[in-house]
N, C-alpha and C positions, 0 to 999 in steps of 0.2 A: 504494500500500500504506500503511496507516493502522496507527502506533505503539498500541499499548493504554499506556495510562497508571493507575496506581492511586495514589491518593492515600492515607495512612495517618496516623493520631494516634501518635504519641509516647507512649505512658501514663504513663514515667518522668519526663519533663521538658515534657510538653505543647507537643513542636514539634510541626509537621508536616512529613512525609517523603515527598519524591515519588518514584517509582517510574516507570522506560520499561525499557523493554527495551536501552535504549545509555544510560541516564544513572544514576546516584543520585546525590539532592543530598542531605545531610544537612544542615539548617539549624541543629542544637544547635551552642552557642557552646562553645568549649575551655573548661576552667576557668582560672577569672582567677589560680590560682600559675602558667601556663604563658605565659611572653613572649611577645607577638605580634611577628614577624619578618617583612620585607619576601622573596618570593621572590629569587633570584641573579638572572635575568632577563635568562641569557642560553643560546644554544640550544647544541647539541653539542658543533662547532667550539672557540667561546673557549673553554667548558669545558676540551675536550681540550690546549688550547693552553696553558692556565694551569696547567692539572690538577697538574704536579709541584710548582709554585710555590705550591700550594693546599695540596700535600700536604707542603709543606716548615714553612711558617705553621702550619697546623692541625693537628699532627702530637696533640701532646695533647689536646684537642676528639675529635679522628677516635678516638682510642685511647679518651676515657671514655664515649664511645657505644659502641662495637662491646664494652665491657666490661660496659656497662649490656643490651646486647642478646644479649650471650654468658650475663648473669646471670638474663636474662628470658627465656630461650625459646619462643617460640610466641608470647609474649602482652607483648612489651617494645614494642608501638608505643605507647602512654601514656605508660608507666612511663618511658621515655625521651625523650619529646618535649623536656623540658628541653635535653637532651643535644643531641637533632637539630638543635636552633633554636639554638644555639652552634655548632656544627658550618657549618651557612647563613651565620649571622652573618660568621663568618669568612671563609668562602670567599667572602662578598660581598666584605668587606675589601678582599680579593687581587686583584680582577677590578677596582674601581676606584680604588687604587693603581697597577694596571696600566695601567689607562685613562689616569692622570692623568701619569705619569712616561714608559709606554713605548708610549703610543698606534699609530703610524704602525707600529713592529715588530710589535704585538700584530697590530695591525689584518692588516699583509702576512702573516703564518703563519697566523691561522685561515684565512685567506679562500684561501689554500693551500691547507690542508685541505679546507677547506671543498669545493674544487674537484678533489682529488684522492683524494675516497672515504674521508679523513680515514687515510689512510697516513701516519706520521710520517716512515717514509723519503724519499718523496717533498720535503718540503718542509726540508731539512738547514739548506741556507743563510740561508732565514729566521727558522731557528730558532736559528743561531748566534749572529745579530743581536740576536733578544732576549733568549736568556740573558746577553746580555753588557750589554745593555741595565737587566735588573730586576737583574742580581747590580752595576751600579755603581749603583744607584739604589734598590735597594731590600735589597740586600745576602743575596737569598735566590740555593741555587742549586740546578740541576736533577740529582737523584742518583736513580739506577735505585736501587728496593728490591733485597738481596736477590743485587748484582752481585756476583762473583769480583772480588777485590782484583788478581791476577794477572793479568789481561785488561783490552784497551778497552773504555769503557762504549760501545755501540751505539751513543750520538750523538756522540760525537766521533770516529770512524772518519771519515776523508777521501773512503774510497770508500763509496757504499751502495750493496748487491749488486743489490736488487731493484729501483733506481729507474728511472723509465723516461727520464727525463733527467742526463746525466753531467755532475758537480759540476765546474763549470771553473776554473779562476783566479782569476776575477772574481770569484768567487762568497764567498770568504771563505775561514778557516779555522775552527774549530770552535774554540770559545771556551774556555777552562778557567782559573779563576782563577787566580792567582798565575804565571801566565806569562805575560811581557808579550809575547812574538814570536807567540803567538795570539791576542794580540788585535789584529785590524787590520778 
């Protein structure tokens, strides 16, 4: 089976734009006010795995795009690229600061993930390690949005209900700053 392909002119800026039926490339360059930024360039997992430690750093970034996006409705992916490409920046930051300080912990929790359907309960104990990891190294720490003050946050619970292996001894305890008898 043979793709149709159409080739077209640009009239506003005299690119040219190809067309498939599974691809569109648009070759026009961004305007030269918008930074060019390196992609994060990494896949799900580390994501998911830094993701709070991303959203800890970049809290103001995250907050003047979703502002700029909330002010632009329908039509903020220009008008905000500034925004977006701060937002990248930073959570590149985070991802090799993590690399560089808490590698071997980063590395064992995504790859947890990674291999457990990317369930966070699943992977506790690895997780405990590296919070306790980037919080004496990089001094960020993991806080659910949005948590009851009055209750445990999810990841420091000792038991996780749905996991399909049970957190033994060995395994650590859940980390929380300023207590020293949890960190071990």
């Amino acid at each position: 089976m043979q793709l149709s392909s159409i080739t077209a002119d640009n009239w506003l800026t005299n690119q040219s734009i190809r067309f498939s039926q599974q691809l569109l490339i648009d070759t026009t360059p961004l305007p030269a006010d918008i930074p060019a930024v390196k992609e994060v360039g990494a896949s799900s997992a580390p994501l998911l795995s830094a993701s709070f430690f991303i959203g800890a750093r970049c809290r103001d970034y995250n907050d003047d795009y979703m502002q700029c996006k909330n002010e632009n409705p329908g039509r903020g992916e220009l008008e905000c690229l500034k925004e977006g490409r701060r937002v990248t920046r930073c959570a590149s930051s985070v991802i090799k600061d993590i690399n560089t300080h808490c590698l071997a912990e980063f590395r064992k929790h995504w790859e947890c993930l990674d291999n457990r359907n990317h369930q966070l309960w699943q992977c506790r104990p690895a997780e405990w390690k590296l919070n306790k990891c980037v919080y004496d190294h990089l001094k960020l720490e993991k806080k659910i949005p949005d948590q009851p003050t009055n209750s445990t946050p999810v990841h420091l619970r000792p038991k996780q209900i749905f996991a399909d292996v049970r957190i033994g001894p060995g395994d650590g305890k859940p980390f929380v700053p300023g207590q020293e008898d949890a960190q071990q």
